[in-house]
N, C-alpha and C positions, 0 to 999 in steps of 0.2 A: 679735473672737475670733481666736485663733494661728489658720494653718493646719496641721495635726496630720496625720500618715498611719504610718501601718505598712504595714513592708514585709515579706514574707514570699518565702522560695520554696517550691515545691512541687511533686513526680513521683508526688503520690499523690493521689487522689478526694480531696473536703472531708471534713478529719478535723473533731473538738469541736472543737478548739484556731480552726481558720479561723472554723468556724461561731460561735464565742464573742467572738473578733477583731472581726469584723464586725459585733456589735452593740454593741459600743463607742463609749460617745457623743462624738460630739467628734473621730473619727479616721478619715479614710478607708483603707482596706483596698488595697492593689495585691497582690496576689498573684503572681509569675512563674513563669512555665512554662518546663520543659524538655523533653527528650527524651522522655521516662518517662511526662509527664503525661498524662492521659486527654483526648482531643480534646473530650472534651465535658464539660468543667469548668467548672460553675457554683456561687458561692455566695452568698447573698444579703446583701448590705453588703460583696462585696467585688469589685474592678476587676480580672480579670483578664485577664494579657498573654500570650498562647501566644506560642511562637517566631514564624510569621508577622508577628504584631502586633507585636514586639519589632525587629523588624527595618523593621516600614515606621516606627519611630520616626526613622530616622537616624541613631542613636548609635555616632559611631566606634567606641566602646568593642565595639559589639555586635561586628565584625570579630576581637575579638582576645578576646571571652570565652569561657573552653572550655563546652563543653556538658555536663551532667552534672557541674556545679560549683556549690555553693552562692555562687561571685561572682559569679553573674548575675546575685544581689540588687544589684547596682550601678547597673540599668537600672532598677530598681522606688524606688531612689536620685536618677535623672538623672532621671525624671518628677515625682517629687514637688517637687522644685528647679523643673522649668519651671511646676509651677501653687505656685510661688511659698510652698513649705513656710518653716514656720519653725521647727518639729521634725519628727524622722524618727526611729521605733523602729525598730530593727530586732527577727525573732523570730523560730521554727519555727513550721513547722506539727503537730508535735507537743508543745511548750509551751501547756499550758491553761493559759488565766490567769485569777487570783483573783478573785475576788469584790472583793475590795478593790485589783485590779490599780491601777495610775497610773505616773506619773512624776513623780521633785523637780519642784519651780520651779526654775528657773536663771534668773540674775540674767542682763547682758546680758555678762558677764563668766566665765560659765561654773559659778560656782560655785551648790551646789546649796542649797535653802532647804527642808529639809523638816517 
């Protein structure tokens, strides 16, 4: 089975969209935290990274990303790569997804088979 993950960020409590995210079979959930985020963010099916945790990661990147910027998802990016993802969605946390949500197949060449 692929390793699968979505990545989100988020400055707000678990909205639907997380909570629906997260029970998505087949995907593990990173959620990142910023400034804004509520210290005590939990949701269930999903991993999430406060700033703290973001930073005992290591990631040069963490040094040079602004805070208060949806490109922190890069860090929810750079963890799914070290547990060896082989897809990565990106999405909001206010993006509820379908009933019939997915992704094409992609070939090992990029293109989509749907």
């Amino acid at each position: 089975m692929k390793k699968q993950f979505l990545i989100v960020t988020s400055i707000f409590a678990p909205t639907k969209a997380i909570e629906s995210f997260g029970k998505i079979p087949d995907y593990e959930l990173i959620v990142i935290g910023d400034k804004k985020t509520p210290q005590n963010w939990v949701s269930k099916g999903a991993a999430f990274l406060s700033i703290s945790d973001q930073k005992k990661l290591g990631y040069r990147i963490n040094k040079i990303l602004p805070y208060n910027h949806y490109s922190r998802k890069m860090i929810g990016y750079l963890k799914a790569v070290e547990n060896q993802a082989q897809v990565i969605i990106d999405s909001d946390d206010d993006n509820l997804p379908k009933e019939n949500w997915g992704v094409p197949n992609f070939d090992e060449i990029g293109r989509a088979h749907v």
